[in-house]
DSSP file (Angstrom, degrees, kcal/mol; ACC not computed):
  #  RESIDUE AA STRUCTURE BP1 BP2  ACC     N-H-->O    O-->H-N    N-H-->O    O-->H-N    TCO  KAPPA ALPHA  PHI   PSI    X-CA   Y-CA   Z-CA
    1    1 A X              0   0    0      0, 0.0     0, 0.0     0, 0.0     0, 0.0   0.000 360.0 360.0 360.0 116.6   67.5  -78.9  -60.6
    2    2 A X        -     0   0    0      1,-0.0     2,-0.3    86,-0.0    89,-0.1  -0.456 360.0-128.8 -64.9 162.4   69.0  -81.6  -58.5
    3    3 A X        -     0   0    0     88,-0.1     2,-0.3    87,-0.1    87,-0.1  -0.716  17.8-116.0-103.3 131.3   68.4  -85.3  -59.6
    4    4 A X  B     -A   89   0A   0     85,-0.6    85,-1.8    -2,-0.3     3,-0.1  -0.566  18.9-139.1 -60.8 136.4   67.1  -87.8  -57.3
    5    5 A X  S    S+     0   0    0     -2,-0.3    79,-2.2    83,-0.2     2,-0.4   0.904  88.7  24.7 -73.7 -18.4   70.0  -90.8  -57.0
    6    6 A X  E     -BC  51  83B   0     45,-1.7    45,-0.9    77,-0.2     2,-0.5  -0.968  60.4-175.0-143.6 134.0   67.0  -93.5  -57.1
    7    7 A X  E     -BC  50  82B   0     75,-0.7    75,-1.4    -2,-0.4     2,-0.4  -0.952  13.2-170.8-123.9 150.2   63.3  -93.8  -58.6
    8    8 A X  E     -BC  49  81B   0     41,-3.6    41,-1.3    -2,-0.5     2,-0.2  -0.671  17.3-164.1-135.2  90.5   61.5  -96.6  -57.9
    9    9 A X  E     -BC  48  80B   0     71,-0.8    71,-3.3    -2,-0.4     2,-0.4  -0.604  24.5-179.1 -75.4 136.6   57.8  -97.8  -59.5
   10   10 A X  E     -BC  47  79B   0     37,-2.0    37,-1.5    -2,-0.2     2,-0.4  -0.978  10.5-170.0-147.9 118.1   56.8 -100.5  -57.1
   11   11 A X  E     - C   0  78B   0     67,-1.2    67,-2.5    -2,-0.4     2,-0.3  -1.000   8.6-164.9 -84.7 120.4   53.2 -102.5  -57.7
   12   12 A X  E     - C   0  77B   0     -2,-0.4    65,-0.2    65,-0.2    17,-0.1  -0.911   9.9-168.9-135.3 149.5   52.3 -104.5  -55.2
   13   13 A X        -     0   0    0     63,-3.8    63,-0.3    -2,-0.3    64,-0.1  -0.330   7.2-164.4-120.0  48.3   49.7 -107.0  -55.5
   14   14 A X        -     0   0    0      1,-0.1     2,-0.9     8,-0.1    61,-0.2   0.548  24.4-115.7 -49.9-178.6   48.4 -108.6  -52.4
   15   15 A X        +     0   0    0     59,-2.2    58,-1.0     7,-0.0    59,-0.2  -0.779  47.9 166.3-103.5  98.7   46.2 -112.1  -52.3
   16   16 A X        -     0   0    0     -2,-0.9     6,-0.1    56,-0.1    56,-0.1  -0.534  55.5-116.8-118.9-178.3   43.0 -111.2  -51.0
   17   17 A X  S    S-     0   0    0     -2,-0.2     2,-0.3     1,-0.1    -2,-0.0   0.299  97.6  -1.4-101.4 -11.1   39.3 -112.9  -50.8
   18   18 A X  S  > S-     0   0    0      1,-0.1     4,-0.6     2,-0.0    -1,-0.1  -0.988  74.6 -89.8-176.3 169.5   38.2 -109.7  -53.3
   19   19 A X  H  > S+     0   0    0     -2,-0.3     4,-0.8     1,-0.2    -1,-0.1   0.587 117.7  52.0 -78.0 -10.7   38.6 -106.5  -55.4
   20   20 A X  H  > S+     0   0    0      2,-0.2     4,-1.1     3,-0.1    -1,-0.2   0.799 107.1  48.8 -19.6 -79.8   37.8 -104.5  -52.5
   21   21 A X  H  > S+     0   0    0      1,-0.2     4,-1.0     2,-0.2    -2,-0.2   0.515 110.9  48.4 -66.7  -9.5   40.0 -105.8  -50.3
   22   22 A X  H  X S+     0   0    0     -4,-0.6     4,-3.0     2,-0.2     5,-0.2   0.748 107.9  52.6 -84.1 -54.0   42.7 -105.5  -52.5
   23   23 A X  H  X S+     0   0    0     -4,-0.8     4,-1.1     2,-0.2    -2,-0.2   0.852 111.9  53.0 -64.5 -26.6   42.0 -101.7  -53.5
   24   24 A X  H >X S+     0   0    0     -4,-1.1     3,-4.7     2,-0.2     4,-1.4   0.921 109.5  47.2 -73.4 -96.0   42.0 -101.2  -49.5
   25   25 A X  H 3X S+     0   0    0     -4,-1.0     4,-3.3     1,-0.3     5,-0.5   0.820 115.5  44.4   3.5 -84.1   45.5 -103.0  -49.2
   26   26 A X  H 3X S+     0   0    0     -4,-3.0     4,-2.4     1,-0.3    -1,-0.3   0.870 108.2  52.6 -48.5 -25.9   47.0 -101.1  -51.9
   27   27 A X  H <X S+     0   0    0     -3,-4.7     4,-2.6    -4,-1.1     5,-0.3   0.804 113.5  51.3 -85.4  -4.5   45.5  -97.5  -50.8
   28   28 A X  H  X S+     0   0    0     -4,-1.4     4,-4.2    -3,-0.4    -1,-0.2   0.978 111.6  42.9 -64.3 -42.8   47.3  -98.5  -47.1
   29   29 A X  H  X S+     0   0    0     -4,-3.3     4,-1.1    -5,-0.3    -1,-0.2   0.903 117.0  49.7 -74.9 -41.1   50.5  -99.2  -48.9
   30   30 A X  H >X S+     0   0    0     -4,-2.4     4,-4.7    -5,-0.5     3,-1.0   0.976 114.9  52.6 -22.1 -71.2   49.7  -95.5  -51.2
   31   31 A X  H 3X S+     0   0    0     -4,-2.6     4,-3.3     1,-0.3    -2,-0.2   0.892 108.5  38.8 -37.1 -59.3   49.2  -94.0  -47.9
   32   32 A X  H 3< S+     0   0    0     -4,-4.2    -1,-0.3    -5,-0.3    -2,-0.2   0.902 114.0  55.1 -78.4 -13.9   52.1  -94.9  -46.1
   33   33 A X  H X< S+     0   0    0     -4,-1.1     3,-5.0    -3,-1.0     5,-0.5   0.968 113.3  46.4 -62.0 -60.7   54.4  -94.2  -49.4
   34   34 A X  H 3< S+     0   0    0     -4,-4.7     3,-0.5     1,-0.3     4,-0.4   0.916 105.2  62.6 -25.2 -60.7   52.5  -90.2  -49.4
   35   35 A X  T 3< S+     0   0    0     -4,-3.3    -1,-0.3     1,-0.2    -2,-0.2   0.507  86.6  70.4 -73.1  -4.1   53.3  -90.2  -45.8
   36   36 A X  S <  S-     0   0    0     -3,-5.0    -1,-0.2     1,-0.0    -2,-0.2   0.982  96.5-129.6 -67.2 -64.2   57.5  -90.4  -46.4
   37   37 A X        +     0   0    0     -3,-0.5     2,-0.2    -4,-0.4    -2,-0.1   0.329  67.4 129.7 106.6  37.8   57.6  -86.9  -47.7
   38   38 A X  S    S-     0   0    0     -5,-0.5     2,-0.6    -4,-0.4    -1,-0.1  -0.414  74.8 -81.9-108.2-159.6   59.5  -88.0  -50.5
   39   39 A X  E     +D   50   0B   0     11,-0.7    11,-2.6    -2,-0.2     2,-0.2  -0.923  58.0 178.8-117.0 121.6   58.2  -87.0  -54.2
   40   40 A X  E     -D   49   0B   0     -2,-0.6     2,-0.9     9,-0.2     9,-0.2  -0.823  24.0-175.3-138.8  76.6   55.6  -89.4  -55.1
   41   41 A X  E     -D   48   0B   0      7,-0.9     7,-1.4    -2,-0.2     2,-0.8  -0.730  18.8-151.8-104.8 129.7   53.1  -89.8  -58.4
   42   42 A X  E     -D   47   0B   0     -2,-0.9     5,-0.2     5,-0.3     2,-0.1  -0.749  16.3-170.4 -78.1 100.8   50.5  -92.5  -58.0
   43   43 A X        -     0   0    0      3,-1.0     0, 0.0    -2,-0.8     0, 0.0  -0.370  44.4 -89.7 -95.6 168.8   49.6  -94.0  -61.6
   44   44 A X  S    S+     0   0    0      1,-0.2     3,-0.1    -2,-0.1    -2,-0.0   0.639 124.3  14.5 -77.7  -9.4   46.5  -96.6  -62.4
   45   45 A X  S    S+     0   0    0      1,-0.3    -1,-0.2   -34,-0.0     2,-0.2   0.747 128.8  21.6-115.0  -7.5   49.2  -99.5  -61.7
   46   46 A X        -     0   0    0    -35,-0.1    -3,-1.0    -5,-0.1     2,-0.3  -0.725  58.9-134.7-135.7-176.0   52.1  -98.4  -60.0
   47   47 A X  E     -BD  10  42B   0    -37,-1.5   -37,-2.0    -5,-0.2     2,-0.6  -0.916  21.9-146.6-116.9 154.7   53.4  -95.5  -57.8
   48   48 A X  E     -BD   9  41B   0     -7,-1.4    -7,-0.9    -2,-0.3     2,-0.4  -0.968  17.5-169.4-133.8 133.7   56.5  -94.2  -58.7
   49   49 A X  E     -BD   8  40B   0    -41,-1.3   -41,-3.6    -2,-0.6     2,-0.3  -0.971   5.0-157.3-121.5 134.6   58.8  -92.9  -55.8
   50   50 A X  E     +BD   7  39B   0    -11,-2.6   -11,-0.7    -2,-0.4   -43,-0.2  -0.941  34.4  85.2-145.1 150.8   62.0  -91.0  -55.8
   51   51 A X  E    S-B    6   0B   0    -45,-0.9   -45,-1.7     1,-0.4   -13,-0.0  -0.604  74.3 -13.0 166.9-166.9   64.9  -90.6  -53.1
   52   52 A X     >  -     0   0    0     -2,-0.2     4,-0.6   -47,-0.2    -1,-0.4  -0.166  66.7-115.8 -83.0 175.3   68.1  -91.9  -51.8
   53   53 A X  H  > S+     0   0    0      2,-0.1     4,-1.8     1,-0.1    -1,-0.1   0.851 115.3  43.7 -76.0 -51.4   68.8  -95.7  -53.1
   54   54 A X  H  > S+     0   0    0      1,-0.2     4,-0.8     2,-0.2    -1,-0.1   0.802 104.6  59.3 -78.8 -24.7   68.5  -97.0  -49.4
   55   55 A X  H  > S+     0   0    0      2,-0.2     4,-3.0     1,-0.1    -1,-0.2   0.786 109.8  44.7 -62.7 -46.7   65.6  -95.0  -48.4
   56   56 A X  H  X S+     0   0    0     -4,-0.6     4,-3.0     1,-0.2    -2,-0.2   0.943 103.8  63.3 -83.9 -20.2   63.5  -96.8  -51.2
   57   57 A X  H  X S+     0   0    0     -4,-1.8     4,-1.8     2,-0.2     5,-0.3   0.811 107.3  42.9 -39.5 -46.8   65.0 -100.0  -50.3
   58   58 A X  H  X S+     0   0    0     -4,-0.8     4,-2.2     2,-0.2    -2,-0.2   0.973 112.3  53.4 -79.6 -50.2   63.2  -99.5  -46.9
   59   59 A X  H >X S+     0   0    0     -4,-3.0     3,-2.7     2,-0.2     4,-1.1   0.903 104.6  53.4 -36.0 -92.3   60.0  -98.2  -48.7
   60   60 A X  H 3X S+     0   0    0     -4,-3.0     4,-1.1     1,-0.3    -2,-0.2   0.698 118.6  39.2 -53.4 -45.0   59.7 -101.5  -51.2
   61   61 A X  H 3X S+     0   0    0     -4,-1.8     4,-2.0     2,-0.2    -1,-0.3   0.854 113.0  51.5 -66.9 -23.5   59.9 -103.9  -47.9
   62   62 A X  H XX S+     0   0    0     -3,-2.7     3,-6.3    -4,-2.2     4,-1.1   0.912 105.5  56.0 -58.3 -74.3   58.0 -101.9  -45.9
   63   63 A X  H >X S+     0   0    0     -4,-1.1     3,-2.6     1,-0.3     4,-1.6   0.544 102.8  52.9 -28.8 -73.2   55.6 -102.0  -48.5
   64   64 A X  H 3X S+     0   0    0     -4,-1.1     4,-1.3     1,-0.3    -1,-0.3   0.727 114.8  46.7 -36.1 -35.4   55.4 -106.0  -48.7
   65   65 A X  H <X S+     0   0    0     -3,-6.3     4,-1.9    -4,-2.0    -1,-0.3   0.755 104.2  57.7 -92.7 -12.9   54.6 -105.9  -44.6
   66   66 A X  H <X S+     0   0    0     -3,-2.6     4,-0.8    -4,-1.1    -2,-0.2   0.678 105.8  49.3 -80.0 -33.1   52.1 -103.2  -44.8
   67   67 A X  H  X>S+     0   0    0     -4,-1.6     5,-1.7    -5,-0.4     4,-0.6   0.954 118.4  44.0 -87.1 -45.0   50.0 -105.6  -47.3
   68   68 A X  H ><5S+     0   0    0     -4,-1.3     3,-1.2     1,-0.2    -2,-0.2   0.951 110.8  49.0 -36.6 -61.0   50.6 -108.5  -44.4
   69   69 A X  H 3<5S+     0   0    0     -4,-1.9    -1,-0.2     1,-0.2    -2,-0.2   0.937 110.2  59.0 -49.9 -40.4   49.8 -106.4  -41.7
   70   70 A X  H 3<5S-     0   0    0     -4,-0.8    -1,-0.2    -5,-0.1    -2,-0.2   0.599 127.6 -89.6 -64.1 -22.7   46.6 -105.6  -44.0
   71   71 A X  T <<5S+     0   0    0     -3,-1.2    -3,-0.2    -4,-0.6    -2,-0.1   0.424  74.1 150.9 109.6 -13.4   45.2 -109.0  -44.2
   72   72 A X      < -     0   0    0     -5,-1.7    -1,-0.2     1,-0.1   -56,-0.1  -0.233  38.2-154.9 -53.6 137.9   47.2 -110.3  -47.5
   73   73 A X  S    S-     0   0    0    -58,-1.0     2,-0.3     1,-0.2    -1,-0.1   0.778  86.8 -16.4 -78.2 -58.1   47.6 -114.2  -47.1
   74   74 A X  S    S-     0   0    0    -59,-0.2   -59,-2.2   -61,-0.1     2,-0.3  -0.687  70.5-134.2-142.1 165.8   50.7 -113.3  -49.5
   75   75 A X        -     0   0    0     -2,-0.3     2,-0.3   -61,-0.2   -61,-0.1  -0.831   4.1-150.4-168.6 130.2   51.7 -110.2  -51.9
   76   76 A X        -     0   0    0    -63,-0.3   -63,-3.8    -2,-0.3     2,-0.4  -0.599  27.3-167.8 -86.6 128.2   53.0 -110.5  -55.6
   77   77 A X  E     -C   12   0B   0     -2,-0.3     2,-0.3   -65,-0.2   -65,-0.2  -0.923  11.2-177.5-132.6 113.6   55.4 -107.1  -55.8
   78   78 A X  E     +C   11   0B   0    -67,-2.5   -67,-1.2    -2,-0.4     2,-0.3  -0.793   9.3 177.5-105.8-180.0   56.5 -106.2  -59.1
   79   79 A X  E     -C   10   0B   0     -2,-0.3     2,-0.3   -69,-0.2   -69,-0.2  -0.933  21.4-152.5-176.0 140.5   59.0 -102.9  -59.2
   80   80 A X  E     -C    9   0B   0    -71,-3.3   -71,-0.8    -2,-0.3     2,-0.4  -0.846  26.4-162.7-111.4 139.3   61.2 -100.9  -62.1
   81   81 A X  E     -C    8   0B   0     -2,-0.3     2,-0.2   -73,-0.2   -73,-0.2  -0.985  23.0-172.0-141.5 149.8   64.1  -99.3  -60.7
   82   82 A X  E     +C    7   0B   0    -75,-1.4   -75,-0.7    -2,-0.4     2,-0.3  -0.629  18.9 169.5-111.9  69.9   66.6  -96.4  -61.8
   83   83 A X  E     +C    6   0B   0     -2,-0.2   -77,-0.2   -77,-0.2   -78,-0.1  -0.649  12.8 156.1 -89.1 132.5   69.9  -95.7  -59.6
   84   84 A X    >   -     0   0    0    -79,-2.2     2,-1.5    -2,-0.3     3,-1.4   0.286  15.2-173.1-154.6  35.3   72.8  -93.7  -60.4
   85   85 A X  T 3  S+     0   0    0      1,-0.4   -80,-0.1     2,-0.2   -79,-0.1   0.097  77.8  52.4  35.5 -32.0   74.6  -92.6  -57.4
   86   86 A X  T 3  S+     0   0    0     -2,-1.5    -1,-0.4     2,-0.1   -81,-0.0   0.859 127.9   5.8-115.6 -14.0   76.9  -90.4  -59.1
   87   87 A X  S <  S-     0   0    0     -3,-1.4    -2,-0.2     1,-0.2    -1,-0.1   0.182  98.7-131.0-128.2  34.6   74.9  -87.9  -61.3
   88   88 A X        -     0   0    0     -4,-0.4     2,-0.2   -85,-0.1   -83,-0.2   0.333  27.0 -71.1  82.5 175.3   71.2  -88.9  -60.2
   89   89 A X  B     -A    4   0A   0    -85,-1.8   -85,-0.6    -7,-0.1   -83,-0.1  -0.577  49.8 -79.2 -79.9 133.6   67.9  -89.8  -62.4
   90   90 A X        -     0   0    0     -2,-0.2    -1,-0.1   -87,-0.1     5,-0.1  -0.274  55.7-124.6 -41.6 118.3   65.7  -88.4  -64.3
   91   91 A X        -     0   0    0      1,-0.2     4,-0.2     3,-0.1   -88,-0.1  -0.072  17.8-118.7 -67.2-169.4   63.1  -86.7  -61.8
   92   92 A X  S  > S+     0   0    0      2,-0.2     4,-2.7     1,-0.1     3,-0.4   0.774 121.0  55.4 -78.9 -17.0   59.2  -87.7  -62.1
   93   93 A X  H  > S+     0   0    0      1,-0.3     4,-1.9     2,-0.2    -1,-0.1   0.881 110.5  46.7 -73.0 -29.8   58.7  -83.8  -62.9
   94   94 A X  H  4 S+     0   0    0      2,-0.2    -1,-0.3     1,-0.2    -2,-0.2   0.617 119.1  36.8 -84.5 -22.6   61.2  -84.4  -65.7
   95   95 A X  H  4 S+     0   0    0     -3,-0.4     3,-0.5    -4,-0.2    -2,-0.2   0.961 126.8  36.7 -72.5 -76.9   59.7  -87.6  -67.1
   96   96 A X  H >< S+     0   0    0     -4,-2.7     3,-3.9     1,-0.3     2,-0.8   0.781  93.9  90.6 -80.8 -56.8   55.8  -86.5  -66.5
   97   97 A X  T 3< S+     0   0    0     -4,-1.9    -1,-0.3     1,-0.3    -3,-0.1   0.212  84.5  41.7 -30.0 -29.9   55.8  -82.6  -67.3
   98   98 A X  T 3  S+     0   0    0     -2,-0.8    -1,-0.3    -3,-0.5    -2,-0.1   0.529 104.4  62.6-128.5  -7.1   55.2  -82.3  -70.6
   99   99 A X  S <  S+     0   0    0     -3,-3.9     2,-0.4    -4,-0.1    -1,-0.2   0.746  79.3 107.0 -94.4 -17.7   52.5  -84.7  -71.0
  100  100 A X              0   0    0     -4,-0.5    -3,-0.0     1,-0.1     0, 0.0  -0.421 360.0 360.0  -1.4  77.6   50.5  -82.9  -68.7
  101  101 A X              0   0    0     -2,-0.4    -1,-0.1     0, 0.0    -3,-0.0   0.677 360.0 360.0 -97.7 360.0   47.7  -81.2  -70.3
């Protein structure tokens, strides 16, 4: 099984007027992560993406302009990252699998 070179868990937290508007923000930002076609698992605070090192680079800003575009006065972004360029990461299937029930 090849290794992804990069994983990235990326919460992003925009400033909204409610928890509504906020859950709406975040499923845009979901949305457009699903929609790379990269390997993707959405957990109850982060999403965890994985892919080339520069590819997720573009993802984690995007993300921050997708909660602007959205209506965010501002957006709080926290993000965990793994890079290893020369023998890749632990995938999510390799993390997640076994806790699966």
């Amino acid at each position: 099984m090849n290794n992804p070179e990069a994983s990235l868990a990326i919460q992003v937290l925009p400033q909204t007027s409610g928890g509504e508007e906020l859950l709406r923000i975040v499923d845009a930002v979901i949305a457009y992560i699903k929609g790379t076609g990269l390997t993707a698992f959405v957990g109850p605070f982060e999403t965890t993406v994985e892919g080339s090192f520069d590819r997720l680079c573009e993802i984690a800003r995007e993300a921050q302009l997708i909660c602007i575009r959205e209506g965010a006065g501002a957006v709080s972004t926290y993000m965990k990252w793994a890079y290893n360029p020369q023998g890749g990461v632990w995938s999510i299937e390799q993390k997640t699998a076994k806790h699966r029930g």
